[in-house]
VMD Tcl script that draws the C-alpha trace (Angstrom):
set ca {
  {0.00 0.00 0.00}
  {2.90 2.37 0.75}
  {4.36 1.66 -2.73}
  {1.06 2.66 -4.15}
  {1.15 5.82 -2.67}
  {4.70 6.39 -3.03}
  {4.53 5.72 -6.72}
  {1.18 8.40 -6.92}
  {3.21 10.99 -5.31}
  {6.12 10.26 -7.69}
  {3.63 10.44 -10.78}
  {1.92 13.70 -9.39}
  {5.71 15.06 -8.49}
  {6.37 14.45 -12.47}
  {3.53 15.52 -13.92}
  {3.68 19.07 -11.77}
  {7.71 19.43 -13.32}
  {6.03 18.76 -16.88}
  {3.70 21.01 -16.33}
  {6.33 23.39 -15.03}
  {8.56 23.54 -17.74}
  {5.63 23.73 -20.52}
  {4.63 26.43 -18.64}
  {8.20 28.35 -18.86}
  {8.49 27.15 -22.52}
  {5.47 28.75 -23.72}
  {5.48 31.73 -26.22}
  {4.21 34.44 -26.59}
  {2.54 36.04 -29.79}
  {2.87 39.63 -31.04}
  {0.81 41.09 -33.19}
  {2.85 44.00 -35.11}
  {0.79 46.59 -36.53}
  {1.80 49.61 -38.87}
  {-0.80 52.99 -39.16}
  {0.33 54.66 -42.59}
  {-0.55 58.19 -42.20}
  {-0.52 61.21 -44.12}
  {-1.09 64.19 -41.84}
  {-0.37 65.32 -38.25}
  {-4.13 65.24 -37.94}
  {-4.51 61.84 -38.73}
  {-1.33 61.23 -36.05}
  {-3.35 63.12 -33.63}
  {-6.21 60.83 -33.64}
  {-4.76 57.72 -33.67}
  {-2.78 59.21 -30.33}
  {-6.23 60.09 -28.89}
  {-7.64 56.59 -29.62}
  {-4.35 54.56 -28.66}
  {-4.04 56.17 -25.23}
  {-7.37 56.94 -24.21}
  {-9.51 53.78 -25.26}
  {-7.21 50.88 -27.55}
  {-4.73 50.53 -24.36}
  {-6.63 51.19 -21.53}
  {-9.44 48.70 -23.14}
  {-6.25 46.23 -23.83}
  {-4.83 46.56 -20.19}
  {-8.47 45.59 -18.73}
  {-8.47 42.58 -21.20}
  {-5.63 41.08 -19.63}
  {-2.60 42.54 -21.91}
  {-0.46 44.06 -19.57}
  {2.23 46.36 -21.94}
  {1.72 47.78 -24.81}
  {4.11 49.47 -27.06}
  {3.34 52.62 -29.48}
  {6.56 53.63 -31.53}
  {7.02 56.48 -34.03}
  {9.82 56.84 -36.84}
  {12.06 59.92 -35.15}
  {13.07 62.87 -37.21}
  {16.24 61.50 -39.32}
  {13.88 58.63 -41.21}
  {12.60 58.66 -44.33}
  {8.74 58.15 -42.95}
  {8.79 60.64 -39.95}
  {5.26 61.68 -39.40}
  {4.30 58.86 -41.92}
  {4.10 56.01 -39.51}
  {2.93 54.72 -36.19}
  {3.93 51.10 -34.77}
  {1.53 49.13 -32.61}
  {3.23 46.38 -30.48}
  {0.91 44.38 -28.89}
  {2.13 41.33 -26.66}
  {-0.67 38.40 -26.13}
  {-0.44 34.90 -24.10}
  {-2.38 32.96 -26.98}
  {-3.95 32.74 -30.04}
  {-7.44 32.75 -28.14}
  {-6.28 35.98 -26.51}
  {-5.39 37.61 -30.02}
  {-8.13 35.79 -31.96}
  {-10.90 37.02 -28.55}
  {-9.83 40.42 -27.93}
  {-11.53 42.22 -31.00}
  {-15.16 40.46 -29.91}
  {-14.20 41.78 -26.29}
  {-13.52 45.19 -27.39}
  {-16.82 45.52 -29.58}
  {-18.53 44.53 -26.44}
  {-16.57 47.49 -23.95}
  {-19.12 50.23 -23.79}
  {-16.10 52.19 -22.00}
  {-13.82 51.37 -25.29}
  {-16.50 52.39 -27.82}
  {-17.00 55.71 -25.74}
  {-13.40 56.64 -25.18}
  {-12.67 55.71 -28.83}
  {-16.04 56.87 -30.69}
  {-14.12 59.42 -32.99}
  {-11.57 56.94 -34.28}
  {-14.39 53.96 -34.45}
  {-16.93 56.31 -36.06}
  {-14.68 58.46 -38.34}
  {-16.03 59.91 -41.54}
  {-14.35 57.91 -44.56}
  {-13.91 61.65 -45.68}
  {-11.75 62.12 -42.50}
  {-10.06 58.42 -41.49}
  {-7.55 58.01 -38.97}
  {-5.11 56.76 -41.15}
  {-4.47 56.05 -45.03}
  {-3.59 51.91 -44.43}
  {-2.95 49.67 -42.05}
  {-0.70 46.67 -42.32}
  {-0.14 44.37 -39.52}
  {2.26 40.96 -38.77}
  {1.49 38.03 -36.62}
  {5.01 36.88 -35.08}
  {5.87 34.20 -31.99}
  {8.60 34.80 -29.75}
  {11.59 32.91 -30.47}
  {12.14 30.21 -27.94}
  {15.76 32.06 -27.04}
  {13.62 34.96 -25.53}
  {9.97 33.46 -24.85}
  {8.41 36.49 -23.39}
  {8.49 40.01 -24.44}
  {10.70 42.33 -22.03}
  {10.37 45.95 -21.14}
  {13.19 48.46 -21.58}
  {15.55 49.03 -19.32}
  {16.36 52.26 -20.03}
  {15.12 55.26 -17.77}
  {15.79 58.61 -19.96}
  {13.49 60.69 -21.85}
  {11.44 58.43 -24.44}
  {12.02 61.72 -26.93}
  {15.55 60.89 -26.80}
  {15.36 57.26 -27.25}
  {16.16 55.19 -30.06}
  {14.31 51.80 -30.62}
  {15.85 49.50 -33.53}
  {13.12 47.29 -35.37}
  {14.85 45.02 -37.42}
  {13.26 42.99 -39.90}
  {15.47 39.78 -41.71}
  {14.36 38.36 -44.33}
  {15.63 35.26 -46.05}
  {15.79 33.49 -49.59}
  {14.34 30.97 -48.18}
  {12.44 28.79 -45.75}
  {15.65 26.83 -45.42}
  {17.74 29.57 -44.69}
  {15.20 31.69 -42.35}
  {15.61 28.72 -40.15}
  {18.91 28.92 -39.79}
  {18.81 32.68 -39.22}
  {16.56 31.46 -36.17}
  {18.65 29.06 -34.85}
  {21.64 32.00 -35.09}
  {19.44 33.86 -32.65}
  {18.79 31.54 -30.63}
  {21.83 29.88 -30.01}
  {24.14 33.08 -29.36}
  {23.13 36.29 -30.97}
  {20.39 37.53 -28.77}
  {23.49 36.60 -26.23}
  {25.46 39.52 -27.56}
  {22.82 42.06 -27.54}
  {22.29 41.29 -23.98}
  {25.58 41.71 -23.15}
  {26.08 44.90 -24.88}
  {22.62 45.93 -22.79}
  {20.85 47.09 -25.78}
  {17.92 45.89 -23.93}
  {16.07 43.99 -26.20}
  {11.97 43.89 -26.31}
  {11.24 41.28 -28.09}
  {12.40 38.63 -31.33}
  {9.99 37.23 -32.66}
  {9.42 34.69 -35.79}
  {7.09 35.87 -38.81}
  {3.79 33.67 -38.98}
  {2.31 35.64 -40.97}
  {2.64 39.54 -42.73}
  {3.82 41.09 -46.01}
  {8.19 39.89 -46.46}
  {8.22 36.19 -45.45}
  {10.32 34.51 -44.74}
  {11.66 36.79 -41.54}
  {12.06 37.45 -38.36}
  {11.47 40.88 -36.58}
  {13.65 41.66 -33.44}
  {13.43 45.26 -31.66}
  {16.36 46.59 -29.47}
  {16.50 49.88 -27.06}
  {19.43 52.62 -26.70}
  {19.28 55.84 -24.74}
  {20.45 57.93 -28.08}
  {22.14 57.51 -31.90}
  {25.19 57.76 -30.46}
  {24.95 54.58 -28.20}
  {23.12 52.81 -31.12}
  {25.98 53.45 -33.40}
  {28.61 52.33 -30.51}
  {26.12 49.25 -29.52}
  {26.90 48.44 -33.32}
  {31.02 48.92 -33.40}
  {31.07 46.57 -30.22}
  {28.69 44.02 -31.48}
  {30.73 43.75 -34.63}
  {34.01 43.19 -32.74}
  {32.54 41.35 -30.18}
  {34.46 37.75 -30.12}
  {31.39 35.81 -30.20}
  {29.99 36.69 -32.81}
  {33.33 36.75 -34.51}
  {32.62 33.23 -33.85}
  {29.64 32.41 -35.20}
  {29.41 34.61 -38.20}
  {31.31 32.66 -40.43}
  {30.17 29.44 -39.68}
  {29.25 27.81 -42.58}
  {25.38 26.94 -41.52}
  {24.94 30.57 -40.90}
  {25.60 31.62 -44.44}
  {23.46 33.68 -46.83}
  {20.54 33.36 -44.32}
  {19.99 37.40 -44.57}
  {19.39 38.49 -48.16}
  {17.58 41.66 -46.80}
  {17.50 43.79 -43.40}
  {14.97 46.62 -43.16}
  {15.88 48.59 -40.41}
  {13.59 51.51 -38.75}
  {14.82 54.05 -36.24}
  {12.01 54.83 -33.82}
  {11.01 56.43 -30.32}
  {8.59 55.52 -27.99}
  {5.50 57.31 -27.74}
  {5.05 59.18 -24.41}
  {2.33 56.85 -23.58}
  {3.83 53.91 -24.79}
  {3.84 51.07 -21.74}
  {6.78 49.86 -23.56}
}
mol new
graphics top color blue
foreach p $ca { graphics top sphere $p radius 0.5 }
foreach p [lrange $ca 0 end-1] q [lrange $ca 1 end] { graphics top cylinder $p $q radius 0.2 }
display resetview
């Protein structure tokens, strides 16, 4: 009888350190979205409805951060562009939240003029919008670290594309198994990496890191590409040719970004 029980509590011991580890394994999903604007009017809206009814509504449907990001001066679609980062536990969460947000009467209220805008006057000209998954190297997304001004900030979004499927892979498995190592250690404070499931330049992954200014970008870079680590992986030969394209946008957060 006392194996019997023994061997339960064994099994139950197991199954709880399975559990466990699925639990820590898990990924999260991001939903990127781009506003194309035209006009510092249209900017001004999609402010109003971002901070005043899209995140509040998103914080009360159990998304904790959410990050707004805007193209800063030097970039060839200042005032063109807002980013919408937006971090979910699931596919149910991402797939539920737009039935739970036509069903906030505080949500529709606080964000009537963006939700009920004349198609003479929209909020924006396009949207376009990617559905990633956090790379297994960095599961969860992670707030900044940094503490200055978010005027004076400078947020990388990367974007790799490869040739293909093959290759993007293998671009993965380079972040994975040491890059994101290197950004860490160079504290460029990385947000998030996450793997293209669906949007616009697949194959690719997306990745967005944080420095308090250009200047500590620019250095971030010099030290990266001398840093002995990635001296050597770079060259590896099942690393090759898996970038045939990096889009790179210089951004800020928005002062009411969570991220």
């Amino acid at each position: 009888m006392k194996a019997k029980k023994l061997f339960f509590l064994c099994a139950i011991v197991v199954a709880f350190v399975m559990s466990t580890n699925l639990m820590a394994q898990k990924r999260d999903f991001y939903e990127l979205r781009t506003y194309h604007i035209e006009n510092a009017e249209q900017e001004a809206m999609l402010d109003d409805y971002l901070a005043n009814a899209f995140i509040p509504a998103a914080h009360k449907h159990g998304i904790a951060k959410v990050g707004v990001f805007k193209p800063i001066d030097s970039q060839p679609n200042a005032g063109k562009a807002v980013y919408l980062f937006v971090p979910f536990k699931s596919l149910d969460q991402y797939v539920g939240l737009e039935d739970k947000l036509a069903k906030d009467q505080a949500y529709q209220a606080a964000g009537d003029a963006y939700i009920n805008a004349s198609h003479t006057k929209p909020p924006y000209k396009r949207i376009e919008t990617s559905l990633l998954q956090a790379m297994s190297g960095q599961p969860k997304f992670a707030e900044s670290k940094l503490t200055n001004a978010k005027k004076d900030r400078v947020y990388e979004l990367r974007s790799y594309e490869a040739a293909t499927e093959r290759l993007y892979k293998q671009k993965v498995k380079m972040f994975n198994s040491g890059e994101m190592d290197i950004f860490e250690k160079l504290n460029c404070s990385p947000i998030f990496y996450g793997e293209t499931i669906a949007g616009a330049n697949m194959p690719n992954l997306v990745y967005m890191t944080t420095h308090e200014n250009m200047d500590i970008r620019n250095d971030h870079w010099k030290q990266f590409g001398a840093d002995p680590d990635w001296a050597g992986m770079k060259d590896l030969p099942e690393y090759a040719n898996t970038v045939s394209r990096n889009d790179t946008k210089l951004l800020y957060p928005a002062e009411y970004s969570d991220l």
